[in-house]
C-alpha angles and dihedrals in degrees: 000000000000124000139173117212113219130187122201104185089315104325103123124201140184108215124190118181117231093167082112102026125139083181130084115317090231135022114246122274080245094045090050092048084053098052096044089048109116097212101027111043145355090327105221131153085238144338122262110217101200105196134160115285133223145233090004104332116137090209141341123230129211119189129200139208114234074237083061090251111145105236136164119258134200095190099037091055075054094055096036090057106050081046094051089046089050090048083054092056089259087283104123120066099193127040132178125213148158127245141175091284090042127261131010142186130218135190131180099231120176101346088306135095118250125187132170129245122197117225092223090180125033112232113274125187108244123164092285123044133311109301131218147168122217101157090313125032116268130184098211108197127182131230138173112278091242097052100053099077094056087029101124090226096183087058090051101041110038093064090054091035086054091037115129088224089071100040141181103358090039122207150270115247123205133181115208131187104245079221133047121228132253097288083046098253118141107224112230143202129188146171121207123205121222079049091053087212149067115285117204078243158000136204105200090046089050089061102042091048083050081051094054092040094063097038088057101037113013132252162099119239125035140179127219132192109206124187087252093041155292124319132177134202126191121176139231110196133322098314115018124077137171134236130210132169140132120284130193139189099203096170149357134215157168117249098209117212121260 
């Protein structure tokens, strides 16, 4: 089976494209534990499933958890659609697809991929941080800019991400600087569940820090420096945001069957 890597500031995928297929329409929950495994396969935060996609839709994307659950990703529509523009010889700009939440945009702004993310809840204050959702549920909480390096994230987020209150899917759980730095970029943390880990970064957290912090601030656009790398979010309206960021496609590759 043929697969691309991509990489979107740190977020890592694995993407096979099923536009074509004759095969199953998905890899098995086993297959997909396997690939995202770091020592014993390709290594990814998830698998992109790129399919054909209905009623006007340019594609459809799947994403899937390296625990083989299907999620929405904001990072990962980033990553689909450069994929899907580079399989179209880089000639289309725009593109509309489905996803998991329902339909997105994206635009090639700037030599980057930009997509937009709905904010499908308004951040609300609960026991444990600001939650949002942005495709997938974040508690977004907030810490001083000199205590997130050496911040032990795992200790902080498991309890939250096991929590009943967020059962049974659990949560994201992201860290963010309360100030920006001197280029005006929030740090930002976050755990994702599904990896069971911190990821260098995440889209949809992005997105739902960028929410807080403009519930909280004011505000429209905001920058983000990630540990895999700078995003940015700017928003249109109450609801609707958009997200931009690099993407790469550093190999590709065949997974050879068992």
């Amino acid at each position: 089976m043929q697969f691309v890597k991509l990489d979107a500031a740190g977020n890592d995928f694995i993407g096979l494209d099923l536009r074509d297929s004759t095969g199953p329409e998905r890899p098995s929950t086993q297959d997909v534990v396997r690939w995202c495994d770091r020592k014993r396969g390709v290594g990814a935060d998830g698998v992109l499933l790129l399919k054909s996609g209905a009623a006007g839709a340019d594609f459809d994307l799947v994403f899937l958890n390296p625990d083989g659950s299907e999620a929405f990703c904001g990072n990962g529509a980033r990553a689909a659609f450069t994929w899907w523009r580079q399989l179209n010889g880089g000639e289309f700009p725009d593109a509309h697809f489905s996803a998991r939440d329902g339909i997105h945009e994206g635009h090639w702004v700037e030599g980057e991929p930009c997509v937009d993310l709905l904010v499908k809840t308004m951040p609300e204050d609960t026991g444990h941080g600001a939650f949002v959702d942005t495709g997938t549920g974040h508690i977004v909480l907030g810490t001083a800019p000199e205590d997130l390096a050496g911040l032990d994230l795992l200790d902080l987020a498991i309890p939250i991400r096991e929590h009943p209150d967020f059962a049974p899917h659990g949560v994201n759980v992201n860290v963010v600087a309360v100030s920006p730095d001197v280029e005006g970029r929030y740090a930002m943390r976050t755990f994702e569940k599904g990896v069971e880990a911190e990821t260098l970064s995440c889209g949809s957290g992005t997105v739902a820090s960028a929410a807080v912090l403009r519930w909280q601030n004011g505000g429209e656009a905001f920058k983000f420096r990630a540990p895999g790398g700078l995003l940015g979010v700017v928003f249109e309206g109450e609801r609707r945001a958009w997200l931009s960021g690099p993407v790469t496609m550093p190999f590709s590759g065949t997974i050879l069957p068992l």
